[in-house]
ZAMARGU-4260 file (C-alpha; in steps of 0.2 Angstrom, whole numbers, plus 5000, padded with zeros to 4 digits):
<rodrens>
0) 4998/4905/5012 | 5009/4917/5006 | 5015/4919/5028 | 5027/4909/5035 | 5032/4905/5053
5) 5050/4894/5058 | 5046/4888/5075 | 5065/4887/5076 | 5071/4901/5074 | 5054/4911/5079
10) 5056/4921/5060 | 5041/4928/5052 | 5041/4929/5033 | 5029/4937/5023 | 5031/4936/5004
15) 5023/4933/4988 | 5031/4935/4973 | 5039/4953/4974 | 5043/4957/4989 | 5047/4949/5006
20) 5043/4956/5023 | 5053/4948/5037 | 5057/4949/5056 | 5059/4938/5071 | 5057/4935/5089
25) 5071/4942/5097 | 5078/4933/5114 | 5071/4948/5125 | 5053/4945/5118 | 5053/4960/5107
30) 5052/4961/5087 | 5067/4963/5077 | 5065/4968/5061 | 5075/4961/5047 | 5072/4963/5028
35) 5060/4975/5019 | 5062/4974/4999 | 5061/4963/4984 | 5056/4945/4986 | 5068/4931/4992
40) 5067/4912/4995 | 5060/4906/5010 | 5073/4899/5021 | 5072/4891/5040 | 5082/4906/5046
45) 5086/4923/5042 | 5096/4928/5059 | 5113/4934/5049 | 5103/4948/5045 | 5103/4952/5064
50) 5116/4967/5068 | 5121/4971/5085 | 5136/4982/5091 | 5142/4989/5106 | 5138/5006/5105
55) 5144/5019/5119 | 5132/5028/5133 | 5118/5013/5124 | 5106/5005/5138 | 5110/4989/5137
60) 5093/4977/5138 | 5103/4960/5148 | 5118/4964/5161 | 5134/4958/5153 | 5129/4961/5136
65) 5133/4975/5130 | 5131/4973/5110 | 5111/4971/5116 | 5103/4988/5115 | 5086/4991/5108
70) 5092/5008/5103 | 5101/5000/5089 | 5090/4986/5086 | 5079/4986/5069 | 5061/4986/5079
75) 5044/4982/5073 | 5033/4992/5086 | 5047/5001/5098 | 5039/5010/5114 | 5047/5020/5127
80) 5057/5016/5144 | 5064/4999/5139 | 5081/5008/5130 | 5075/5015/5114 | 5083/5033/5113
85) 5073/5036/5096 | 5054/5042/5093 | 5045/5028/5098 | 5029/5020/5090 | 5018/5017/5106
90) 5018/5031/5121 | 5005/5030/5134 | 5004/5035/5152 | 5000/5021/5166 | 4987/5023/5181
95) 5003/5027/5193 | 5011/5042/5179 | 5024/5029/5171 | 5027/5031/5153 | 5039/5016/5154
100) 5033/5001/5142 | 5042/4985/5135 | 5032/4974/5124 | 5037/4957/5124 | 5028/4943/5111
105) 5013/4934/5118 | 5008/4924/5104 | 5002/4924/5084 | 4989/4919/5071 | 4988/4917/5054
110) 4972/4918/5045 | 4966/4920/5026 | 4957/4936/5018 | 4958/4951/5030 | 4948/4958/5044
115) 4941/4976/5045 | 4945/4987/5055 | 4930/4994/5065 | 4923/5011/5063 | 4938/5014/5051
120) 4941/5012/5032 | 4953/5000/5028 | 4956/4990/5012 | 4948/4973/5010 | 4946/4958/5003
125) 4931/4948/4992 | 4941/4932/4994 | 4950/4924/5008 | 4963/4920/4996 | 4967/4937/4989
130) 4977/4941/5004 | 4982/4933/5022 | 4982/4940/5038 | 4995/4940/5054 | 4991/4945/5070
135) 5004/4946/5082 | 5001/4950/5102 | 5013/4959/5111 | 5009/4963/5131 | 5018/4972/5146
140) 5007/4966/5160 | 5016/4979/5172 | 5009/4992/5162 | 4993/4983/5159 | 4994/4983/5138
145) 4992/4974/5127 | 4996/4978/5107 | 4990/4966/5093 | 5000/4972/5078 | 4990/4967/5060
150) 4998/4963/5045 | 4991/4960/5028 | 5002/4956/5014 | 4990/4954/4997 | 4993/4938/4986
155) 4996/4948/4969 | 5002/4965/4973 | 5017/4970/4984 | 5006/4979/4996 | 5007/4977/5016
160) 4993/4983/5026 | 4996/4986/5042 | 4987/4994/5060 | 4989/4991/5080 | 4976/4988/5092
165) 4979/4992/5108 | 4970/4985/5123 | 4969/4991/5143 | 4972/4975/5152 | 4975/4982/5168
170) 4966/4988/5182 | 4966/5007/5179 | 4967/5017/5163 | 4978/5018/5151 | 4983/5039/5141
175) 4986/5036/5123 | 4996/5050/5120 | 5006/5042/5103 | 4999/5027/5094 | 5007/5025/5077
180) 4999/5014/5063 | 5015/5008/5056 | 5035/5007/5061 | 5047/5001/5047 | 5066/5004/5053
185) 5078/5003/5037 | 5095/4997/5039 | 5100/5013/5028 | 5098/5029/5027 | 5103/5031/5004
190) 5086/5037/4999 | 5076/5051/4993 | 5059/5057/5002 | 5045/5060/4990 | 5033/5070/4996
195) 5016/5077/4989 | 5015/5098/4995 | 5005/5113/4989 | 4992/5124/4996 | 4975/5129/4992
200) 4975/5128/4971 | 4992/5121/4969 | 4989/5103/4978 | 4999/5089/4978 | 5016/5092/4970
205) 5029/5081/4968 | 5044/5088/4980 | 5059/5077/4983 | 5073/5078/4994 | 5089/5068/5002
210) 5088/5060/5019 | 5101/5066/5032 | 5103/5065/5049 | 5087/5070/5058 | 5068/5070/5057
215) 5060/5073/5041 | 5042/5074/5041 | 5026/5080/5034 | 5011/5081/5043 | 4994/5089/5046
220) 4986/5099/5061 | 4971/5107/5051 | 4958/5094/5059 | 4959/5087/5039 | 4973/5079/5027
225) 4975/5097/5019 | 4981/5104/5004 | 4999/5107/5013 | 5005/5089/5015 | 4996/5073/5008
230) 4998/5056/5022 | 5009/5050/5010 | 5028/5048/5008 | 5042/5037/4999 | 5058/5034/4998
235) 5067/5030/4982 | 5084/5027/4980 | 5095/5041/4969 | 5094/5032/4955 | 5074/5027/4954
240) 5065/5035/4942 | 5047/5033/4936 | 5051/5018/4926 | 5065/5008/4935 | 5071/5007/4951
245) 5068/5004/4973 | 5056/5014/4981 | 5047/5010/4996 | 5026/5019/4998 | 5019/5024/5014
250) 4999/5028/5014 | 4989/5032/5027 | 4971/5027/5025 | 4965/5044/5035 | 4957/5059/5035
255) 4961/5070/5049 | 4974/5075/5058 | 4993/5066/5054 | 5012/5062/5055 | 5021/5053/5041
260) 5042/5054/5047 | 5057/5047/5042 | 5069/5049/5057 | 5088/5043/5054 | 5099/5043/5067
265) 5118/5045/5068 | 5124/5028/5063 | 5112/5029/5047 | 5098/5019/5052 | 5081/5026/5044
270) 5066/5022/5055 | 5050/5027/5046 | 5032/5032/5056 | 5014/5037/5050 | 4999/5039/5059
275) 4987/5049/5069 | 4997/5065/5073 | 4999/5064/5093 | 4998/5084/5095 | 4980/5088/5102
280) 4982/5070/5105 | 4975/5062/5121 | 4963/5044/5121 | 4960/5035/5137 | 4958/5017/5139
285) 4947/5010/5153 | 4950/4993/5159 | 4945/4982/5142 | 4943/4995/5132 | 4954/4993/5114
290) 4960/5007/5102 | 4962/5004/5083 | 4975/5015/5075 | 4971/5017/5056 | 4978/5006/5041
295) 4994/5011/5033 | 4998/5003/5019 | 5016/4999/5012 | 5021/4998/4994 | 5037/4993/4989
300) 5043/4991/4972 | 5058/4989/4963 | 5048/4996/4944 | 5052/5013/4950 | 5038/5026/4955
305) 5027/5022/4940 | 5026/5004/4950 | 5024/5009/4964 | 5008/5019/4960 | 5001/5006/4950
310) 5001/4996/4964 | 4992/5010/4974 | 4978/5012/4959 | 4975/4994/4956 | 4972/4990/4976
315) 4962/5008/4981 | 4952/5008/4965 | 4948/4988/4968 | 4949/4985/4987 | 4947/5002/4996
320) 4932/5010/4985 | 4917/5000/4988 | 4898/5001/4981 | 4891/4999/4963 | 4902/5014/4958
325) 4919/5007/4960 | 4916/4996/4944 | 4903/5007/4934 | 4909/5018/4923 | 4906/5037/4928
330) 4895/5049/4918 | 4900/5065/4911 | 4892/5080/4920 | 4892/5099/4919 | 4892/5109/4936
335) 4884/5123/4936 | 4895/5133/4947 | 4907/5142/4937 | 4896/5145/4924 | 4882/5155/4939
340) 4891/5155/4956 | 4875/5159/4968 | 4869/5169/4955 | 4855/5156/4947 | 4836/5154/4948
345) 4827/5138/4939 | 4825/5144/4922 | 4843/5148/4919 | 4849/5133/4928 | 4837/5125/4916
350) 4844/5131/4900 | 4863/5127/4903 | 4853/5108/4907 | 4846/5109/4890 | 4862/5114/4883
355) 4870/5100/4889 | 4856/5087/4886 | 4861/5094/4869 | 4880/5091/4868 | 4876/5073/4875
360) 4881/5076/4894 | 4873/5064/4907 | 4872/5073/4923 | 4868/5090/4928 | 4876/5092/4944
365) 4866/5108/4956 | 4882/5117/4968 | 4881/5130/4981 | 4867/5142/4983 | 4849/5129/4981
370) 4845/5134/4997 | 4838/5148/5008 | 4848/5163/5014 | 4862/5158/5002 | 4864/5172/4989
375) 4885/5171/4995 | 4894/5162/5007 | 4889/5172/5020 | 4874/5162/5027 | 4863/5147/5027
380) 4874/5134/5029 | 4863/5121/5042 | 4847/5121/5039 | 4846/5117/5024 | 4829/5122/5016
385) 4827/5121/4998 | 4824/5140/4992 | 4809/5142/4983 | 4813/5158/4976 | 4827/5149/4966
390) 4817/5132/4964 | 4797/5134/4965 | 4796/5114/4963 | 4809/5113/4976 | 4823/5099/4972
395) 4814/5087/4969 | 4802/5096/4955 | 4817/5103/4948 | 4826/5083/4947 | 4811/5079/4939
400) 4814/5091/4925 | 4830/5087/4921 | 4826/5070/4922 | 4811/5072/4909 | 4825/5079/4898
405) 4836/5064/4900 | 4848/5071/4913 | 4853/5063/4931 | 4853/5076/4944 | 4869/5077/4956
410) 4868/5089/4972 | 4882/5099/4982 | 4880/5099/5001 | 4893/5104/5014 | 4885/5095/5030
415) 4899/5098/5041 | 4897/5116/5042 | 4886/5131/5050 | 4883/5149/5048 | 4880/5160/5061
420) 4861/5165/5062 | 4854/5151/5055 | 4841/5142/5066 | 4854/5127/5070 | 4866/5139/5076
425) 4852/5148/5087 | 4844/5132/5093 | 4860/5121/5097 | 4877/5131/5098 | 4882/5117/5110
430) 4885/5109/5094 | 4899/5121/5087 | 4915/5117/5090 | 4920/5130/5103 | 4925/5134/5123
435) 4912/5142/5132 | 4915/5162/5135 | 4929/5160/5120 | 4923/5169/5102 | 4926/5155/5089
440) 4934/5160/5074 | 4927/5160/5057 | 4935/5154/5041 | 4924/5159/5026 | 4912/5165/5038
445) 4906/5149/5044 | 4910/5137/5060 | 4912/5118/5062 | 4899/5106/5069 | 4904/5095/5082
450) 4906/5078/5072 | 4913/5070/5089 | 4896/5072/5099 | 4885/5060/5089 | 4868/5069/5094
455) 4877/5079/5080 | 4877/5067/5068 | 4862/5057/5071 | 4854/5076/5068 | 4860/5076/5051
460) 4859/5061/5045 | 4838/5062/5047 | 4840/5080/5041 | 4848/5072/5025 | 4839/5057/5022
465) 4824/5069/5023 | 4830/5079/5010 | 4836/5065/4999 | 4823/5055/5001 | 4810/5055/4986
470) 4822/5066/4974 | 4829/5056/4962 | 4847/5060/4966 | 4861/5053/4957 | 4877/5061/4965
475) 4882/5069/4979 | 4895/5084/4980 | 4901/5082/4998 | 4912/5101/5001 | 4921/5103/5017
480) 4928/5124/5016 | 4936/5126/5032 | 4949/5119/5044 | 4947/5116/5063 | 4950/5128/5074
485) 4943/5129/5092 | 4942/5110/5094 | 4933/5109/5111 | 4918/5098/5111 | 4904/5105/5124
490) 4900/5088/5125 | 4918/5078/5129 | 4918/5085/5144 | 4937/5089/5152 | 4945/5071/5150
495) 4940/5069/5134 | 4946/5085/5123 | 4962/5075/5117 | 4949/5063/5109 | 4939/5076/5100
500) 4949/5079/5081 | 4950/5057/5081 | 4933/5057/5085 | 4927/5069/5074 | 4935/5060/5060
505) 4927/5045/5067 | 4909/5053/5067 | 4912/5059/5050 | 4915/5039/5043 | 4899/5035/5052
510) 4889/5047/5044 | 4897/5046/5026 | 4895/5026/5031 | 4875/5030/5033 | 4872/5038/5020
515) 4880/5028/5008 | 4872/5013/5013 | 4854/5023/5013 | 4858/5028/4995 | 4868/5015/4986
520) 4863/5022/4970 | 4872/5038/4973 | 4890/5041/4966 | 4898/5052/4981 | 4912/5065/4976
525) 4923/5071/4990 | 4927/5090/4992 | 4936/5100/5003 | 4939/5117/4995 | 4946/5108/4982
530) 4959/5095/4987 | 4961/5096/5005 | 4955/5079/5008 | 4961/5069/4994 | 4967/5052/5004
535) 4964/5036/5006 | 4951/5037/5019 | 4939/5046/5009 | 4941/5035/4995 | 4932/5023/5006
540) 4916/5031/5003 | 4917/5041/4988 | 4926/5034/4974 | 4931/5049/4966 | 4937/5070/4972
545) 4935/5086/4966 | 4954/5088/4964 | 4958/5103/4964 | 4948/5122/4964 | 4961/5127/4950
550) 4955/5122/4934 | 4968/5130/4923 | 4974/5116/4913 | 4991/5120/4913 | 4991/5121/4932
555) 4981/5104/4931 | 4996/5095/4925 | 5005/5097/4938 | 4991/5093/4952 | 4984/5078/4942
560) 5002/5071/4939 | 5006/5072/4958 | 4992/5065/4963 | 4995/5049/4952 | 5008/5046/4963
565) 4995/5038/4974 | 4978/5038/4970 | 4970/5031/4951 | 4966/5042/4939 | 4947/5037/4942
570) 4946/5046/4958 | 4951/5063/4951 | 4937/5075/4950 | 4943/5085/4930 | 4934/5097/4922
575) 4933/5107/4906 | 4933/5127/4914 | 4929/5144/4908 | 4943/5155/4901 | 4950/5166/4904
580) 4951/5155/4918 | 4945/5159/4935 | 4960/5156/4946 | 4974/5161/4934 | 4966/5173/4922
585) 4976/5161/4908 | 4967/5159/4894 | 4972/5140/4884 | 4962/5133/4868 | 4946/5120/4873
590) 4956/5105/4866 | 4971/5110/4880 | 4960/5108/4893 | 4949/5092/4888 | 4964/5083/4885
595) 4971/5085/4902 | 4953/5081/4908 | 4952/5066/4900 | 4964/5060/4912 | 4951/5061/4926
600) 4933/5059/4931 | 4929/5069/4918 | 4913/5086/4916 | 4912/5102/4911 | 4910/5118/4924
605) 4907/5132/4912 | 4892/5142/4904 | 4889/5130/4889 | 4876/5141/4884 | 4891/5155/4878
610) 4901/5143/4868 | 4901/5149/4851 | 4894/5133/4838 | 4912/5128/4833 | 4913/5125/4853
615) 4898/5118/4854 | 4905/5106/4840 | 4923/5103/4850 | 4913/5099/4866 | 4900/5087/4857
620) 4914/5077/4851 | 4924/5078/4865 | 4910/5071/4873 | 4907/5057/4862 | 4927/5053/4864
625) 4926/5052/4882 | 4910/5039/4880 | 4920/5028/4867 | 4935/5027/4878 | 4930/5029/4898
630) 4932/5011/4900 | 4950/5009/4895 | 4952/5027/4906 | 4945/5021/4922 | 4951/5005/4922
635) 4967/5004/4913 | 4987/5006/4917 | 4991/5023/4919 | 5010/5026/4914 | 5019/5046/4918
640) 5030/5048/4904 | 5035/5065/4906 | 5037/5075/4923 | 5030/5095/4921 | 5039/5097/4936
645) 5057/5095/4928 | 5049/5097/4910 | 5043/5112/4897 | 5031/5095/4891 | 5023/5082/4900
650) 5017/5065/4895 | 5007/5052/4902 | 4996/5037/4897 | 4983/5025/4899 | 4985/5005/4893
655) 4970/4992/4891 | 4973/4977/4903 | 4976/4967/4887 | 4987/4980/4879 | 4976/4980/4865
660) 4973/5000/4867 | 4981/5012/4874 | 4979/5032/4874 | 4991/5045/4877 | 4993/5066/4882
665) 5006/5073/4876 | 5009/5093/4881 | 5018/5106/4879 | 5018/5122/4890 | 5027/5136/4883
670) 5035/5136/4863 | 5052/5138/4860 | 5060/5144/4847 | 5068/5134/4833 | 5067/5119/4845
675) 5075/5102/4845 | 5068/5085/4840 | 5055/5077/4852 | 5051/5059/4858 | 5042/5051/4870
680) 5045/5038/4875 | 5028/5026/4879 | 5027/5012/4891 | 5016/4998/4894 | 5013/4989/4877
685) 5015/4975/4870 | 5035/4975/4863 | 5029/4960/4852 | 5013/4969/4843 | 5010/4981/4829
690) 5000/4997/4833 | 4991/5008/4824 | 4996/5026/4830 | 4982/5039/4826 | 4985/5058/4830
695) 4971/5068/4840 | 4969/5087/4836 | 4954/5099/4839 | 4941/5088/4849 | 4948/5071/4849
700) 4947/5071/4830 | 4961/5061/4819 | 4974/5074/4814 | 4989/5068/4802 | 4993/5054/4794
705) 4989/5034/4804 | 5006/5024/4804 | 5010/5007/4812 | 5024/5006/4826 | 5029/4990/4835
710) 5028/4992/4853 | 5044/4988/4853 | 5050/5004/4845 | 5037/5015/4854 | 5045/5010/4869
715) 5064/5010/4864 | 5065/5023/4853 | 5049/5033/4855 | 5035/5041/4848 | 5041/5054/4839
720) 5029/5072/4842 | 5039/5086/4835 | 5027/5096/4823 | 5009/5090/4823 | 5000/5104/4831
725) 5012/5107/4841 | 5021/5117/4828 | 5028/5132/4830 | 5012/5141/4823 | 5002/5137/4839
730) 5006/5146/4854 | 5008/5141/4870 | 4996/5128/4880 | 4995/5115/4867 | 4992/5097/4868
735) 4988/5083/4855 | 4983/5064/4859 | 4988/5047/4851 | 4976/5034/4850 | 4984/5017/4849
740) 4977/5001/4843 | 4984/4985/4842 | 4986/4978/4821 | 4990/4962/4814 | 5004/4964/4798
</rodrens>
C-alpha cells in the first residue's frame, strides 16, 4: 500500500517510486504540508521539514506562541478566519453570516483502488491495486462543516488525484461561495508558470512566465474551459526543459467555469489553487447535504515536460476515457463540411462518399446542415428534424447507403443550443437561459438551453435517442458554438442562480453520461467551435476533440504541440484541409498537412471529389500509411523534439511500447538561405538496438537511401535532416517522416 500513516508522529506519506507526497497533523489539528517532489525513503517522521518563524503583525494560533501562525504554515486545505491572511481553499458563509472556519482533523482511511466521484468525471481504476485511496475528515462543529479531503496516488505513475467533499453538519445552511478541488503550498517560489493560451483558431499555446510576488492566474468565466485558458498549469524550474528537469502539472478534470492560480506571498512561499471559479459562484448546503468539488490531478516529474505529459497521456488515455473506444483503434473519416458547408443535398454528399469508399477511408462523417430550416447558421437549431429536401430517405436511408458502400456513418449535432423561431424556442422559452423582461443576447445567432433544469435534459435525451435510435450511427460530432451569457435559470428560482453555470455542467455529464451508455457503439468527438472545450472532463465521455477550427498545417504545429502538454495524441481531432486553406488563405503541399495529421485522430475535410489523380494517389497512400501504423500512433510514447514556439522547425515523435518502432515529424516552416547543418535529436529508444531509419516523402512513401543507426547515436548525436526534401528547392511548409525499425547486426 503505497500510503503510509506514523501514529507517532501523525505524518502521512504517499509515495511510490517517483514521487512522495507528505504532510502531518499539526498540534492545532490542522494539516501541515511538508514535501511535494521526487520520492524519498519512508521514515517514522518528517517533522524537520516543519518551518515556523515569528513573523510581525502574524495572528498567532496559541497565546504565547508566537512562531505559531497559520499564515506561514504550509496548509493542505487553508480556510478563512482562523489566521490565514492568504486566499484560502474553502469559504462559506454560516446560518448566523459568519465566514469564520477552522478545520481541525477528525479522522482517516486508507482504502485500495479509488472511489468515483458522483455525478462528475474523475479518473478511475480497473484494479484495487493500481492505486490507493486516503480520505482524510476535517470538521469545525461551530460552523457545522465538515470536509473529507480525497487523495489518490496511482501505483505506477506519479500522479495524485485529488477533490474535497464538503458536508452541512449543522442545523441551518451552509453558502459555498469558494470550494477549491486542490491546495499545494510550495516552500519556494524558483519556478516558471507554463500555461496553455490562445483564442478561437489559435488554441492552446505554450506561454511561460517567471513567478513573482503576487497572483498569477488563468481562469475561465465563458460558462466553458475556452479557447483563452486551458484548466491547466505547471511549474518548472528555470532550468527544465522537455527532456530533463522538475516540474510540478496541475489538471482539472472540468469543463465549465475555472481558477487555476499560483499565489506567492512576500516571504516566497508559492501556494497553488484550481478549481471551480467562485465568481457567479453561490451553492447552498442544507443540513446533510454534501458538495463534491471536481478532480484535480497533480503530476510531478523530475524527466522534464516531456514526463510530465507522458504521465498525463498514459493515465487520461487509459483511466479517464472509458468505453470500447478507449482501446480501439480509430477509423479514418472524411467530413463533409469543408468540402459543402450547408450547401449539400444527398447526391453530392453521396459522391464525396464514393470518392472516399474509393481512396480506402472508413467513415463518412455528415456536419451542420442535415436538418430543416438550416441552409446557414441562422436557424433550426432545436428541433431537430431531418430535412427531406437534403435527405429523401432521412438519416437513416441515407446511413444505409453509405453503409451499402462499405462506409460507417458519423453525425454532427450541437444539443446544447436553440435558434430563435424554432418550435422549441416557441413552445418552451422557459428553457433559454435568460431573466424574464431582459433580451438575451445572441452569439452566432443562437441561445443556450438551460442544461441546469433537468426537464431540459430529460427533453433531449428522448429527442436524441429517438433520432439515433434505428440509424446505424457510428460517431458522434458533439459542437458546442457559443459561450454563456445570461446565466439565469427560470427554473432555480432566486436562491439558486449562484448554482446554475455548475449545474449546467452537471446536467451536461448526465446527458453525455446517457447517451453514451444508450449507444456504446458510438465513438463521440467533442466540439466547441474548435477547441473551446478540450479538458479533461470531456475526455470522460469522448475520447477524442475536434482540436481546433484552424486546419492550416503550419498553424497546427503549434496547437497540436500545445496541446500535448496535457492531453494524448489520441484525443486530438486532425484533419487533412482544403487549400488554399480556409482560415489562413496559406496554401502548403498535401504531404505537409498529412504529416502533421498523422499525429492525431486522423480524416480528411476537403472536396476529395477535386483532387487532381496524383492526389487522389498521395491520399490513397496516405491512407494506407495511417492503417499500417495507427496502433503504434495511438498508443505509443509521444516525445516533442523540437518546440515551433522557439523554433523555424519542429519535431516530435511517437515510440512502440517495446521500442521496437518508432515514427517521427520532422518540419520546417519557412527556408533559409544557405542554411546550417540540422539534427534532431530523437528520444525514447532503445540506446542498446540498431535501427533501420527509412525516409518519408510524398504520401508516406520511402525517399532516400535506408541506413542503420544505433539508438544510442539517434539520441546523442541525432538524426541528421539537412537536405532530403527539405532542400532548398522546396519552399516553405515542408515536412518529411522517418520510419524507424529496430534490426539485428
Amino acid at each position: 500500500m503505497p500510503i503510509v500513516f506514523h501514529p507517532q508522529s501523525r505524518t502521512f506519506h504517499l509515495h511510490n517510486a517517483s514521487v512522495s507526497y507528505i504532510f502531518k497533523v499539526l498540534p492545532s489539528g490542522h494539516l501541515g504540508q511538508l514535501y511535494c517532489g521526487k520520492a524519498l525513503r519512508d521514515r517514522p517522521d518528517f517533522d524537520r521539514l516543519f518551518e515556523t518563524a515569528p513573523r510581525s503583525m502574524s495572528v498567532c494560533y496559541f497565546d504565547g506562541d508566537d512562531a505559531y501562525s497559520l499564515e506561514h504554515i504550509k496548509q493542505e486545505y487553508p480556510t478563512c478566519g482562523a489566521g490565514d491572511m492568504h486566499l484560502p481553499a474553502l469559504d462559506a458563509q454560516m446560518p448566523d453570516g459568519s465566514r469564520l472556519l477552522d478545520l481541525r482533523y477528525q479522522k482517516h482511511t486508507v482504502t485500495p483502488g479509488k472511489p468515483p466521484i458522483e455525478g462528475l468525471p474523475a479518473t478511475y481504476t480497473e484494479q484495487d491495486s493500481e492505486a490507493a485511496t486516503l480520505t482524510v475528515t476535517l470538521a469545525d462543529p461551530l460552523a457545522g462543516v465538515t470536509v473529507k479531503l480525497f487523495y489518490t496516488l496511482f501505483e505506477q505513475l506519479p500522479a495524485l488525484a485529488r477533490h474535497a467533499e464538503i458536508a452541512c453538519t449543522g442545523q441551518g445552511p451552509v453558502q459555498l461561495d469558494r470550494a477549491m478541488s486542490l491546495c499545494l503550498d510550495l516552500p519556494d517560489s524558483g519556478y516558471e508558470m507554463v500555461e496553455l493560451t490562445g483564442a478561437w483558431a489559435r488554441e492552446r499555446h505554450v506561454t511561460t512566465r517567471p513567478l513573482v510576488e503576487g497572483v498569477q492566474a488563468v481562469y475561465s468565466l465563458r460558462g466553458h474551459s475556452s479557447h483563452h485558458f486551458n484548466p491547466f498549469l505547471a511549474l518548472k524550474r528555470p532550468d527544465c526543459g522537455e527532456m530533463a528537469g522538475e516540474v510540478y502539472g496541475f489538471s482539472l478534470v472540468y469543463s465549465g467555469n475555472f481558477l487555476a492560480q499560483a499565489d506567492v506571498d512576500p516571504y516566497h512561499v508559492t501556494r497553488v489553487t484550481m478549481g471551480i471559479h467562485p465568481q457567479n459562484f453561490r451553492w447552498t448546503l442544507r443540513p446533510g447535504e454534501t458538495f463534491a468539488t471536481p478532480e484535480a490531478v497533480m503530476v510531478y516529474s523530475d524527466r522534464g515536460l516531456n514526463g510530465m505529459s507522458q504521465t498525463y497521456h498514459q493515465l487520461y488515455r487509459t483511466r479517464l476515457a472509458r468505453g470500447i473506444w478507449r482501446d480501439k483503434v480509430r477509423p479514418v473519416l472524411v467530413n463533409n463540411w469543408e468540402a459543402t458547408y450547408f450547401d449539400f443535398n444527398e447526391e453530392k454528399l453521396l459522391a464525396l462518399a464514393a470518392q472516399a469508399k474509393a481512396l480506402g477511408i472508413e467513415l463518412f462523417v455528415l456536419d451542420d446542415g442535415w436538418f430543416t430550416h438550416r441552409s446557414n447558421d441562422h436557424g433550426g437549431l432545436g428541433d431537430w428534424e431531418v430535412d427531406t429536401a437534403k435527405l429523401p430517405g432521412g438519416l437513416k436511408g441515407f446511413a444505409e447507403k453509405l453503409n451499402a458502400m462499405g462506409l460507417q456513418f458519423g453525425l454532427w449535432i450541437e444539443p446544447e443550443m436553440v435558434n430563435a423561431g424554432t418550435r422549441m424556442w416557441d413552445e418552451h422559452p422557459d428553457w433559454v437561459l435568460h431573466q424574464p423582461g431582459r433580451r438575451p443576447q445572441p452569439s452566432r445567432h443562437q441561445y443556450v438551453l438551460d442544461y441546469s433544469n433537468p426537464d431540459v435534459v430529460d427533453f433531449l435525451y428522448r429527442r436524441l435517442e429517438a433520432l439515433l435510435d434505428g440509424v446505424p450511427v457510428s460517431y458522434i460530432k458533439w459542437d458546442m458554438n457559443r459561450s454563456i451569457s445570461d446565466a439565469f435559470s427560470c427554473a432555480a428560482g432566486p436562491a439558486g442562480q449562484g448554482e446554475v453555470l455548475h449545474r449546467y455542467i452537471l446536467g451536461l455529464y448526465r446527458l453525455y453520461d446517457r447517451l453514451t451508455s444508450r449507444f456504446p457503439q458510438i465513438l463521440f468527438e467533442s466540439c466547441a467551435s474548435g477547441g473551446a472545450r478540450f479538458d479533461p472532463g470531456m475526455l470522460y465521455y469522448a475520447p477524442q476533440c475536434w482540436t481546433s477550427d484552424d486546419t492550416d498545417a503550419v498553424e497546427r504545429l503549434k496547437i497540436q504541440y500545445g496541446t500535448s502538454f496535457v492531453y494524448p495524441i489520441s484525443s486530438m481531432g486532425a484533419h487533412v484541409a482544403a487549400v488554399p486553406n480556409h482560415q489562413l488563405n496559406r496554401i502548403t503541399s498535401l504531404t505537409t498537412r498529412a504529416n502533421v495529421a498523422f499525429f492525431g485522430a486522423f480524416g480528411y475535410e476537403l472536396d476529395l471529389t477535386q483532387l487532381s489523380p496524383r492526389g487522389q494517389e498521395l491520399v490513397a497512400r496516405q491512407v494506407e500509411f495511417f492503417k499500417q501504423h495507427r496502433r503504434l500512433l495511438q498508443f505509443g510514447t509521444f516525445w516533442r523534439l523540437q518546440s515551433p514556439f522557439t523554433h523555424n522547425e519542429a519535431a516530435w515523435m511517437k515510440v512502440s511500447p517495446d521500442q521496437t518502432t518508432a515514427l517521427v515529424g520532422d518540419y520546417l516552416i519557412l527556408q533559409q538561405v544557405n542554411a546550417g547543418y540540422r539534427r534532431v535529436r530523437l528520444a525514447g529508444l532503445d540506446p542498446s538496438r540498431l535501427y533501420r531509419v527509412t525516409p518519408l516523402g510524398s504520401g508516406a512513401a520511402p525517399c532516400g537511401q535506408p541506413y542503420t543507426a544505433g539508438g544510442d547515436e539517434l539520441m546523442q548525436a541525432g538524426l541528421v535532416t539537412t537536405g532530403g526534401s527539405q532542400a532548398q528547392h522546396e519552399g516553405d511548409f515542408v515536412s518529411l517522416l522517418y520510419w524507424l525499425e529496430a534490426v539485428t547486426e
